[in-house]
Each structure stands twice: as C-alpha cells, then as structure tokens.
C-alpha positions in Angstrom: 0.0 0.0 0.0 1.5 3.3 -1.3 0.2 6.0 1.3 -0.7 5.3 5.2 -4.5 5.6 6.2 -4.5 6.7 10.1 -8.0 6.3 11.5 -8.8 6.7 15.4 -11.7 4.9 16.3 -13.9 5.4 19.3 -15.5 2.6 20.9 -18.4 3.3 23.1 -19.0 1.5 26.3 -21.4 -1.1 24.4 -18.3 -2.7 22.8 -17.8 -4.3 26.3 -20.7 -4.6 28.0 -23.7 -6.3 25.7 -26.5 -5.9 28.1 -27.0 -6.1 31.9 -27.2 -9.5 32.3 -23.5 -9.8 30.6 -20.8 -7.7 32.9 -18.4 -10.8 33.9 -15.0 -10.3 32.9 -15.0 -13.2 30.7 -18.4 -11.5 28.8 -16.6 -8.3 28.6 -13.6 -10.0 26.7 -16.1 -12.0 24.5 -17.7 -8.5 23.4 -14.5 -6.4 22.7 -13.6 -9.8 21.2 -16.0 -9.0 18.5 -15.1 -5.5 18.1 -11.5 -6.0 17.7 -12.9 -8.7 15.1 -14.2 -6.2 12.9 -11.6 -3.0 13.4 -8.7 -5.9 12.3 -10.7 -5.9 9.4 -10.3 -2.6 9.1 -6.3 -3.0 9.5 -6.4 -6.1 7.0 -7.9 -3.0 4.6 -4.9 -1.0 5.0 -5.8 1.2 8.1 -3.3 2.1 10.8 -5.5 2.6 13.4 -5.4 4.0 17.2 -8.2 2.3 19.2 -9.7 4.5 22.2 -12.3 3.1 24.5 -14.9 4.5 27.1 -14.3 2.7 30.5 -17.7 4.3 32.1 -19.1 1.0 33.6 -15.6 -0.5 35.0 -14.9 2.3 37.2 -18.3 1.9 38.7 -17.4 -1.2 39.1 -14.0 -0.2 41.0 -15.3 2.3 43.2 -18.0 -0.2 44.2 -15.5 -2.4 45.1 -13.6 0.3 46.9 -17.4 1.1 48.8 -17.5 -2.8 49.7 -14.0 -2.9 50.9 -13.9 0.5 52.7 -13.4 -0.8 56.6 -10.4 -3.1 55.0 -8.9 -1.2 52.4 -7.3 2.4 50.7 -9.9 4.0 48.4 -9.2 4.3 44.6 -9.1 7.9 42.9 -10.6 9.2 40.2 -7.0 9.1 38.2 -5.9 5.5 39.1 -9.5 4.6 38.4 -8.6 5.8 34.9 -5.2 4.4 34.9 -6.5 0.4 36.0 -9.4 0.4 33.4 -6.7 1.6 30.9 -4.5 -1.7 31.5 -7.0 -3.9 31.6 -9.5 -3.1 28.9 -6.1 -2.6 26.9 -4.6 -6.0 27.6 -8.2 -7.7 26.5 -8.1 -5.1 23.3 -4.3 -6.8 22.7 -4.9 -9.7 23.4 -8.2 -10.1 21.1 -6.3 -8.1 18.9 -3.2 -10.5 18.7 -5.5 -13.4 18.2 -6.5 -12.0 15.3 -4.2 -11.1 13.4 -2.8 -14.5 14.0 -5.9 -16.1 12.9 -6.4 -13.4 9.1 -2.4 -14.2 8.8 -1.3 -10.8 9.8 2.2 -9.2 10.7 0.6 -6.6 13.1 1.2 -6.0 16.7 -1.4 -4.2 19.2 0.7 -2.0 21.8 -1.7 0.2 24.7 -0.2 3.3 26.1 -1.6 4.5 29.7 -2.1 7.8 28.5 -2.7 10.9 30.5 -4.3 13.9 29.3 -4.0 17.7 30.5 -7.0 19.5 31.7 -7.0 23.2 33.0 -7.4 23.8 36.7 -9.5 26.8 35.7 -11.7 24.7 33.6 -15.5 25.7 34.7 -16.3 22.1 35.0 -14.6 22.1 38.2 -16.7 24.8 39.9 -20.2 22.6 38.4 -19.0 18.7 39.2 -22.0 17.0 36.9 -20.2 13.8 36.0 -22.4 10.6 37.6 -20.0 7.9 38.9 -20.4 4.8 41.2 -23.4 3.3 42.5 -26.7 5.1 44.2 -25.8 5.2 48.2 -28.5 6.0 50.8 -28.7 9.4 52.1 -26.4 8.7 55.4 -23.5 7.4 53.2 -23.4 10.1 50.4 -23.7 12.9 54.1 -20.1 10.9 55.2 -18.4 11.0 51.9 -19.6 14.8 51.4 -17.6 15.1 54.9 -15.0 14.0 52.9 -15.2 16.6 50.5 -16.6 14.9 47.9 -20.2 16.0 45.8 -23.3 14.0 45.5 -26.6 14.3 44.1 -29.9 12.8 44.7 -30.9 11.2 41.6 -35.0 10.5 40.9 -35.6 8.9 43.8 -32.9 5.8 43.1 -30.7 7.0 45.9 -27.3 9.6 46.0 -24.7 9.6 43.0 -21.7 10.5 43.4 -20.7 13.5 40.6 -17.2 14.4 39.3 -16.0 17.1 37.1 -15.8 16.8 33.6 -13.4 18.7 31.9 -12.8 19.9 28.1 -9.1 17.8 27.5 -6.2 20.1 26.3 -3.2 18.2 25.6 -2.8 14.3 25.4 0.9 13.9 26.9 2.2 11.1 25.5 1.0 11.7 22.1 4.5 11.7 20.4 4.9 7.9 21.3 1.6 7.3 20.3 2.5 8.8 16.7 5.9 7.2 17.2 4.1 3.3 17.4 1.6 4.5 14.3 4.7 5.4 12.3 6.2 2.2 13.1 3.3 0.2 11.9 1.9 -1.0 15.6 -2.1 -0.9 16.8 -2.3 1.3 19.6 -4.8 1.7 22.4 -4.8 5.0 24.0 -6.2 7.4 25.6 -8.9 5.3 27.5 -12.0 6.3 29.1 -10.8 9.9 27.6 -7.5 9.6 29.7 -6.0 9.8 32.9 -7.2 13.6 33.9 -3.9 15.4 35.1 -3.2 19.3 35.5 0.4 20.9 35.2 1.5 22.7 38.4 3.4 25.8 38.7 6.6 24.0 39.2 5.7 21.8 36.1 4.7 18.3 37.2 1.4 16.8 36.9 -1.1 15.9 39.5 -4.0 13.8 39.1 -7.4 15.3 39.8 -10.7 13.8 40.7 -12.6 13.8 37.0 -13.5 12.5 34.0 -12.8 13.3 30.6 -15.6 12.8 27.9 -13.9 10.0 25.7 -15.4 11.1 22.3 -13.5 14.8 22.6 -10.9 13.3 23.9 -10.7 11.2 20.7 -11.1 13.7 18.6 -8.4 16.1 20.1 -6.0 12.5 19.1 -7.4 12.5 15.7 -6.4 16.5 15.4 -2.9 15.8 16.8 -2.1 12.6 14.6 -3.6 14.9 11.9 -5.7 11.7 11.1 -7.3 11.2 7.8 -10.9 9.7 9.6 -12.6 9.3 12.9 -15.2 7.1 13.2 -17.3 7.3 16.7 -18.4 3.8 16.7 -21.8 3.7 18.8 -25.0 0.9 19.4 -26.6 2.1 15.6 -25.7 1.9 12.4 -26.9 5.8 11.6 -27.4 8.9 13.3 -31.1 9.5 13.5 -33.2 13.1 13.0 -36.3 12.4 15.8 -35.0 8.8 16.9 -37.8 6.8 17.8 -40.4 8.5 16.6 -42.8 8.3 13.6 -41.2 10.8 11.8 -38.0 9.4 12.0 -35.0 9.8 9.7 -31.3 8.2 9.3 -28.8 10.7 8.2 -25.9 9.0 5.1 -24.6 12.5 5.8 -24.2 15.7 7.1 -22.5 18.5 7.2 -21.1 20.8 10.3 -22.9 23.3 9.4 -26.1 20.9 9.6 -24.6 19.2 12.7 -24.8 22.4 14.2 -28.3 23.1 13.3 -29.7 19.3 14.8 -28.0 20.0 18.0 -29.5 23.4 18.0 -32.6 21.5 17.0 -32.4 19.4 19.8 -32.0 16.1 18.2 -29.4 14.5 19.9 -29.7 13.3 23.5 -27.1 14.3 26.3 -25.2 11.5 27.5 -26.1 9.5 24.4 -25.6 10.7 20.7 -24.9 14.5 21.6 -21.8 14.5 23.2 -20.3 12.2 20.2 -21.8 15.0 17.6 -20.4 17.8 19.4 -16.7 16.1 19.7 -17.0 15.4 16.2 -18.1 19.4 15.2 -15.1 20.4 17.3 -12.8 17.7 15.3 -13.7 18.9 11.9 -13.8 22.6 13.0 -9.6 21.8 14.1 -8.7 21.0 11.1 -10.4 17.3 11.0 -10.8 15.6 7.6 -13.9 13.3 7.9 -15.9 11.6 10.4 -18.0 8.7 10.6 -20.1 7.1 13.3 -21.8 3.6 12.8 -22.0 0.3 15.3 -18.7 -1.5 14.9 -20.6 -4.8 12.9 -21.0 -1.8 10.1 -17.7 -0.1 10.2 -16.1 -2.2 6.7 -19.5 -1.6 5.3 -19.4 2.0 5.6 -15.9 2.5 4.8 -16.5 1.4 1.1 -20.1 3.7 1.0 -22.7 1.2 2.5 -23.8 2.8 5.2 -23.4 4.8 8.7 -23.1 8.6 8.7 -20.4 10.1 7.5 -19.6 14.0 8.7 -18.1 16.5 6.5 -16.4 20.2 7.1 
C-alpha cells in the first residue's frame, strides 16, 4: 500500500458490555472480542488505526468495590481509576487483537499506552462537578463521603450519586509515542475512558485530579494531533437518527457541520447519548479534521466502502 491511512476509532461502552445481564469479565472479553474482530478488518484493509475506549461502567465497578472494601482497604481515585481500566481493557483489546491477526495471517502487533491527558485547573467544570460515577448510596453514606469533601446528588428517587468534574481535554501527553508506534506500523490503544485527567503545576509536574474526561473529545483532540485522515465514533446504531424513535424518523448517510450544528441546536441528539459524540466530532472537523463517521462497529467495513453509517463533512 502506497500511502498510510490513520483512522482513530472510538469505541463506546457497548463494545464491552452487551446488556445487563453480561458484565463478567469473561463476557466483557467475549464483546470487545468482537469488536477487535471487525476493526482488524479494518487494519487487513490498510488502516493504521489507534483504538480509544470508554471505560464508564468498569470504574463503577471499582469504586463499588472500593465502597465494599472500605473498613479493610485504601480507596481508589478518580485518576488511578482511569489508569487500572486503561490496563486492563487494553490488555483484553491486545490480546483479542493478537488473536486476530494471528488467525487473518497478519504481521501486526497491538501496543496500549496509559495515556494521560491535561486538563485546566481553571476549567469551569470544576466549579459545576455533573459527572455521575459509582453506584446510588443512601442518604447517610453520600452525608459521610460529602464530609470528605466529595459532591453527591440525589438522583429521581434511586438513591445519591456521586458526581465528578468533567473537563474539556487540552493536551494528550504522550501523544509523540503514540504517533511514534503509528509510524512504526503498531495498533495502539490509548487514551482510555478519555484519559488519565492530570493538570500541570506551577513547578511543572502533573497531579492527578478527581474527574472524567468525555472519551469522544478526547478522541477527537488525538485524531487532530495525529492529523488523522478519519474518525469514526463507533456507537450501538448503524446511523445517526433526526427524531429517533419516533414516527417521523430519519437516518442521516450525511451531514455537514454546518447541519450538525443546526440538529443539535434543533435538539435532536440526546445528552449522555448521541450529543456529546456529535459535538466532539463538530469540534474535530472545526480543528482542522478531515472526515468523520459514526456507525455500530458490525458496520464499520460496510461504511468504509459507502454502505452505510453517517459520514460528517467540514
């Protein structure tokens, strides 16, 4: 293949975690498993690609574990939450990876960088902590951790929630390695859960900080950086939908940023689910991005050579 193809592509939290019933560590491998089936496909095409992964669900699972194990153990923070989900979703994403390649015949290796990424301390997100995490707690619990200096809200009845900042990410620090494995032909995995959330001191060293950073700008800020040609969102549909679920729906093939701009304004897209991955995309192409596309990873070949998803254009 004459000219490198560098794609980073997003996978949601659905590439790991099928349904409720399915949360085991051995289901979770099965369904990135699957994933990694279809992105190697991708690779087989002539991609290089960087993989980046939300990690939502598995550090709700650690800080339940640190709730269990609070009279016996250290709590976990917010940044080494980040940094354990990074490691182990990356070494099932190798690993399924690696298996493979072996299997198409492939001379490709999968590498995952722990990879922290700058926020600003003056960020306003820090002032408005909006971020759910964890489980629900009774009210007596979330009145001890508040003690503690941490913020919780009372969510609809189901109990108090726990809620972090969520900061806009400015610089990915290792992301001259990360171009450094592209060049030399490896798969990475970076910049999971939208990275390890770490601000620069006055002296110059970084601290982690209790937050979270959205994973889809966070994968878009890579895709700027690597000055990638695509990034795809991967998501649970196939298309972006004007008035999903209703009668009048409609699935987009494309759109423009212009038009993004006008169905968010609209109100199509729902926060939390299909808005955040718009607006991360807008920013992206608004950098400097080439293209965009989001689609369900079973679809991502398929719209690659025109069949379907949505593709997003300056």
């Amino acid at each position: 293949m004459a000219e490198k193809k560098v794609a980073v592509v997003a996978i949601g939290g659905n590439a790991l975690i099928v349904d409720k019933t399915k949360k085991s560590i051995p289901d979770q491998f099965d369904a990135i498993k699957e994933t990694m089936g279809h992105i190697a496909g991708m690779i087989q095409d002539g991609w290089d690609v960087v993989i980046t992964h939300g990690n939502g669900p598995q550090v709700g699972f650690i800080l339940r574990r640190s709730e269990l194990a609070a009279k016996e153990l250290h709590p976990v923070p917010m940044d080494y939450c980040g940094a354990d989900t990074q490691g182990a979703i990356g070494y099932m994403g190798q690993k399924a990876l690696r298996n493979e390649f072996k299997k198409r015949g492939m001379k490709k290796q999968a590498v995952t960088v722990v990879t922290q990424v700058e926020v600003s301390a003056d960020d306003p997100a820090f002032q408005k902590p909006a971020k759910p995490v964890g489980s629900f707690l009774d009210e007596e619990t979330a009145k001890e951790r508040v003690a503690l200096g941490q913020t919780f809200v009372e969510d609809a009845g189901r109990g108090w929630r726990r809620v972090v900042p969520s900061p806009l990410p400015m610089n990915i620090v290792e992301v001259d390695a990360i171009k450094e494995l592209v060049d030399a032909g490896f798969s990475v995995i970076a910049v999971g859960g939208g990275g390890i959330p770490v601000v620069e001191k006055e002296n110059g060293n970084l601290h982690g900080v209790e937050a979270v950073i959205d994973k889809d700008f966070a994968s878009g800020l890579l895709a700027n950086n690597l000055d990638a040609d695509l990034l795809i969102i991967s998501t649970a549909v196939e298309k972006v939908a004007l008035n999903f679920g209703k009668e009048n729906e409609k699935w987009l093939d494309e759109m423009t940023v212009a038009e993004a701009e006008q169905y968010i304004a609209e109100g199509h897209f729902a926060p939390g689910s299909m808005l955040p991955k718009v607006q991360a995309i807008v920013k992206f192409l608004k950098e400097g991005g080439k293209k965009a596309l989001i689609t369900d990873p079973p679809n991502i070949q398929r719209a690659l050579n025109g069949e379907t998803g949505t593709w997003v254009l300056p």
